[in-house]
C-alpha positions as CSV (number, residue, x, y, z in Angstrom):
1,X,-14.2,-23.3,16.5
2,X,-15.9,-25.3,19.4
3,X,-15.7,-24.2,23.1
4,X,-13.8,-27.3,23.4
5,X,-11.6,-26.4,21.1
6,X,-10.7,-23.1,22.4
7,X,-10.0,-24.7,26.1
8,X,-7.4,-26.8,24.6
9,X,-6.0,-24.3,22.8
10,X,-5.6,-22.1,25.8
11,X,-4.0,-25.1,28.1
12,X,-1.9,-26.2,25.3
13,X,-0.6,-22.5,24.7
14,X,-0.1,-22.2,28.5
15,X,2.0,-25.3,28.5
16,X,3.9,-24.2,26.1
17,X,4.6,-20.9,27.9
18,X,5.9,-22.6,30.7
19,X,7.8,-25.1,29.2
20,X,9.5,-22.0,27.6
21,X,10.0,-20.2,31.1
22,X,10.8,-23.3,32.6
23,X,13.4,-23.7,29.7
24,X,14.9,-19.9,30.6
25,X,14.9,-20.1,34.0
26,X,17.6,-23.5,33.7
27,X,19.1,-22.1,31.3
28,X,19.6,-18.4,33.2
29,X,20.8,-20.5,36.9
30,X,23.1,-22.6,34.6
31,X,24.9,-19.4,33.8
32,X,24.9,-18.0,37.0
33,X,26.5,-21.3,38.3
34,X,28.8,-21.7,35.9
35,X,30.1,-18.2,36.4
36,X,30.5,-18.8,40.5
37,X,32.0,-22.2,39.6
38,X,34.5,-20.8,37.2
39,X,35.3,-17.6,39.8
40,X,36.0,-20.7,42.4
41,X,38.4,-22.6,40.1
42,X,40.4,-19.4,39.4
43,X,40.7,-18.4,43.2
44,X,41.5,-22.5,43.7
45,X,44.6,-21.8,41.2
46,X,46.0,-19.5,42.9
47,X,45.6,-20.7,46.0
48,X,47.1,-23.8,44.7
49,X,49.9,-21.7,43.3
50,X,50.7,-19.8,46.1
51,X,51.2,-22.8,48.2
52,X,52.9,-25.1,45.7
53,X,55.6,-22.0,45.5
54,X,55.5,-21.6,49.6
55,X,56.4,-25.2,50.1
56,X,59.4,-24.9,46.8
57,X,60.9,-22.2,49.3
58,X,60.4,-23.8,52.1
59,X,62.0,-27.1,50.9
60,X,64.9,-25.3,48.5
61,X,67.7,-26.6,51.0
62,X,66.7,-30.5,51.2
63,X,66.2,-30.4,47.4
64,X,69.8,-28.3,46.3
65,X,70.7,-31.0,48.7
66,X,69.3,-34.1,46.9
67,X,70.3,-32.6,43.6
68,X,73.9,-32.1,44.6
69,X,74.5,-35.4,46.2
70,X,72.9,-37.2,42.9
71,X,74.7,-35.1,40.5
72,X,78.3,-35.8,42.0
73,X,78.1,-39.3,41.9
74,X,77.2,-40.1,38.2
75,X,76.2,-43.9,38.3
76,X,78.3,-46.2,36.5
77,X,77.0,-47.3,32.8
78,X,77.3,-51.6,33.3
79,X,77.7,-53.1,30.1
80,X,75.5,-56.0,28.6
81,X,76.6,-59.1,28.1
């Protein structure tokens, strides 16, 4: 095998062994953000939750209110023609 030979060999293996680290290292910070972006989604839910539930309590009155009003006056069925 030619010197030539030998220094392409070399470049093309060290290529390749940064394409592969290069490869691990995306593929390691993908998981790492996918982790903190799942941990925000879940603390987003229950944020999300919490306040959806705050502002049912804090609007119970008006909407036993609404309810009531539309539930005592059935509308009258008109028929076709």
């Amino acid at each position: 095998m030619t010197e030539l030979q030998q220094t392409f060999l070399f470049y093309t293996f060290i290529y390749f062994l940064i394409k592969g680290g290069l490869y691990v290292a995306l593929y390691v910070a993908t998981i790492v953000i996918e982790k903190d972006a799942r941990q925000r989604y879940a603390k987003l839910r229950v944020l999300l939750a919490r306040k959806r539930a705050e502002e049912a309590q804090r609007w119970a009155g008006a909407y036993r209110l609404y309810y009531k009003k539309y539930e005592a006056a059935p509308m009258p069925l008109k028929q076709a023609s």
